[in-house]
Structure formats: structure tokens, C-alpha cells
C-alpha positions in Angstrom: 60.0 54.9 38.3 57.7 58.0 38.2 54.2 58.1 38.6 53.7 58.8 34.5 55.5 55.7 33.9 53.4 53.5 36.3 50.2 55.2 35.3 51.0 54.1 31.5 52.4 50.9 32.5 49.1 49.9 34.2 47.2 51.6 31.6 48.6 48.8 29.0 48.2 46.3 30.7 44.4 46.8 31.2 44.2 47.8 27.6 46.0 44.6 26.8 43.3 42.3 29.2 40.6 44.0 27.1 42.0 43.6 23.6 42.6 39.9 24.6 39.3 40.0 26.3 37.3 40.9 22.8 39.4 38.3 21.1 38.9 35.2 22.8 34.8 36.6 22.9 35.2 37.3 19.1 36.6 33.8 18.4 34.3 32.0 20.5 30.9 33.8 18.8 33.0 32.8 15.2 33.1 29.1 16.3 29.7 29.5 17.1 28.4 31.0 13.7 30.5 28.3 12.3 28.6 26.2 13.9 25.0 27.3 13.5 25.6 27.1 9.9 26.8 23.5 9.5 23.7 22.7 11.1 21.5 25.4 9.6 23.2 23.8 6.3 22.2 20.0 8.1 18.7 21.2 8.5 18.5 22.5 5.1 19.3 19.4 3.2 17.0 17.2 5.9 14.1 19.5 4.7 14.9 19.3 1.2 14.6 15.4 1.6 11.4 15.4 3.2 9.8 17.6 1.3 11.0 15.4 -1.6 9.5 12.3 0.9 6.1 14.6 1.0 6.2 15.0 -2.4 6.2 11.9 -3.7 3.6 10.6 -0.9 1.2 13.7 -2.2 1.5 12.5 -5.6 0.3 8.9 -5.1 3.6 7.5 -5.5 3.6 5.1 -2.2 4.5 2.2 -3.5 8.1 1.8 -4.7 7.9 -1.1 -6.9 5.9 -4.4 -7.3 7.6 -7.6 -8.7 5.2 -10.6 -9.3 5.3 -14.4 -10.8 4.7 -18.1 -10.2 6.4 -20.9 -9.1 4.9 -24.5 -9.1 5.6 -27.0 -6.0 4.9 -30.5 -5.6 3.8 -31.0 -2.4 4.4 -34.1 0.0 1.8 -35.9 2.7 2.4 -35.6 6.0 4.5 -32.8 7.7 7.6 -32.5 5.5 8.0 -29.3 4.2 8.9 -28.7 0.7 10.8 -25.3 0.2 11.7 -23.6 -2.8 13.5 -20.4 -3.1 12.6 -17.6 -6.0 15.5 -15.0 -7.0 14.1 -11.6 -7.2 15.2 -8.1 -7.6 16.4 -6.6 -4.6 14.3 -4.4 -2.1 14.0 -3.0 1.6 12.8 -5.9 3.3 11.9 -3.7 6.0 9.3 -2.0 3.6 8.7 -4.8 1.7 5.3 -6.8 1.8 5.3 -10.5 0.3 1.5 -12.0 -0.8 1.0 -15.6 -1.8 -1.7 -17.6 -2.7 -1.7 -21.3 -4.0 -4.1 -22.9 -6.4 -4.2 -26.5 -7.5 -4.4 -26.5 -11.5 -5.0 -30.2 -11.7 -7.7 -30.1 -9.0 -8.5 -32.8 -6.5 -7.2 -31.1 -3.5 -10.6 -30.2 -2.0 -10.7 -31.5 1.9 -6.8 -31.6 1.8 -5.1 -29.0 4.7 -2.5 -26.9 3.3 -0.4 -24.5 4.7 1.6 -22.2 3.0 4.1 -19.5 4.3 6.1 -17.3 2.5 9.3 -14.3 3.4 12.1 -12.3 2.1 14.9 -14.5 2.8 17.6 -11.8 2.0 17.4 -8.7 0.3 16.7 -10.7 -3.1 15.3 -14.3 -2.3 11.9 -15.2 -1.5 11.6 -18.3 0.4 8.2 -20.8 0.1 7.6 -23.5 2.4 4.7 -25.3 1.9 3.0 -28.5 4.2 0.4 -30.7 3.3 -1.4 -32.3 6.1 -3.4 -35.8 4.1 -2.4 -39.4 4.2 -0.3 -40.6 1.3 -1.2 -38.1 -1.7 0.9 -35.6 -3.0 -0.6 -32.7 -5.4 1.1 -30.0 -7.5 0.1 -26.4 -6.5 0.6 -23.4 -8.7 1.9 -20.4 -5.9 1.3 -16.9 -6.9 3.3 -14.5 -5.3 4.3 -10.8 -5.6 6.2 -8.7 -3.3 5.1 -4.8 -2.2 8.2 -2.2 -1.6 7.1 0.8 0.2 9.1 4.0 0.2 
């Protein structure tokens, strides 16, 4: 082999390593456009949901919905519980507020100790316990309820 042939020889092969070179750093920066836009993209649609969130903040619209009613209960003397369960549309229960208050329509409850407590059973159910702490009367309360969802 001459000297002209080595010389080329060696000069392809080191244009070779350097056309590979530029590949491999030309796929590598594609992979990482590729990536910067999926989470460019990802970014995009996060702010486009929060400025919706903002949105409806600025405009007053913090509460989601408000579902209200009634439900009469008989209570019992003594500490046995009396439960009742009210079916309502579904919400977040983990941006969901529940408010009751009892009255007695009938009256004669005053000096009686009641104790009312009220929660989101499941997604739908309101659950009402009520106890009566008195000797040997029972009364029937009238419970107001309604239950908060937030956004």
C-alpha cells in the first residue's frame, strides 16, 4: 500500500467518526426538542386550566353548587342514636361542606340536650345521627340541612 492510499484511507475513516459524530449529536438534540415540546405542550394545557380555575374564582363563582331540604326525625331518650340517611346529588366530598340545624315544630323540647351530627356518607348520601340526652320523652325535630361544593 502506498502512502496516497493510507493517507485516504485514514482520511475516511476520520471523516466517517465525524459524520457519525454529528448524527448521534443531531439525534440526541431531536429527542430533546421532542421533548421540550411535549412538556411545553403539558405546560400549556396546565395554564389554560388554571387560568380557567382563576377565572371562575375572579368572577365570584366559588361555590359549585348548593343542594338543600329537610328531613324530620323522631328522636329517642337516653343514648340510642337514631340515624337516617338523605339521597343527594353527587359532589366532591373533599370540597363539600354539610350544615344542619334542628328545630322542634311541636315545641316542648326546651331544657332537653340534643346532639346532632351530620356527614357525607358517600359521594351522594348524607348521613344524620341524632341523640337525645332526657329521661323517658321522645320529640320529633324538623333537621335542616344543605350541603356546600366548592370548586
Amino acid at each position: 500500500m502506498n502512502i496516497i492510499d493510507l493517507a485516504t484511507k485514514t482520511m475516511q475513516t476520520a471523516i466517517k467518526a465525524v459524520v457519525d459524530g454529528i448524527k448521534t449529536t443531531t439525534d440526541t438534540t431531536k429527542t430533546s426538542v421532542d421533548n421540550i415540546q411535549s412538556n411545553t405542550n403539558t405546560m400549556n394545557s396546565n395554564i389554560n386550566t388554571l387560568n380557567a380555575n382563576v377565572g371562575a374564582l375572579l368572577n365570584g363563582r366559588v361555590v359549585k353548587s348548593v343542594q338543600r331540604g329537610t328531613r324530620i326525625m323522631t328522636s329517642h331518650s337516653g343514648s340510642t342514636p337514631v340515624e337516617a340517611l338523605v339521597t343527594i346529588s353527587p359532589v366532591a366530598m373533599n370540597k363539600s361542606l354539610v350544615f344542619a340545624s334542628f328545630d322542634f315544630p311541636g315545641g316542648g323540647a326546651s331544657g332537653q340536650f340534643f346532639e346532632l351530627s351530620s356527614l357525607i356518607e358517600a359521594t351522594n348520601v348524607l348521613k344524620f345521627r341524632m341523640y337525645m340526652y332526657s329521661s323517658g320523652t321522645t320529640y320529633t325535630a324538623q333537621i335542616s340541612w344543605q350541603v356546600v361544593e366548592f370548586y
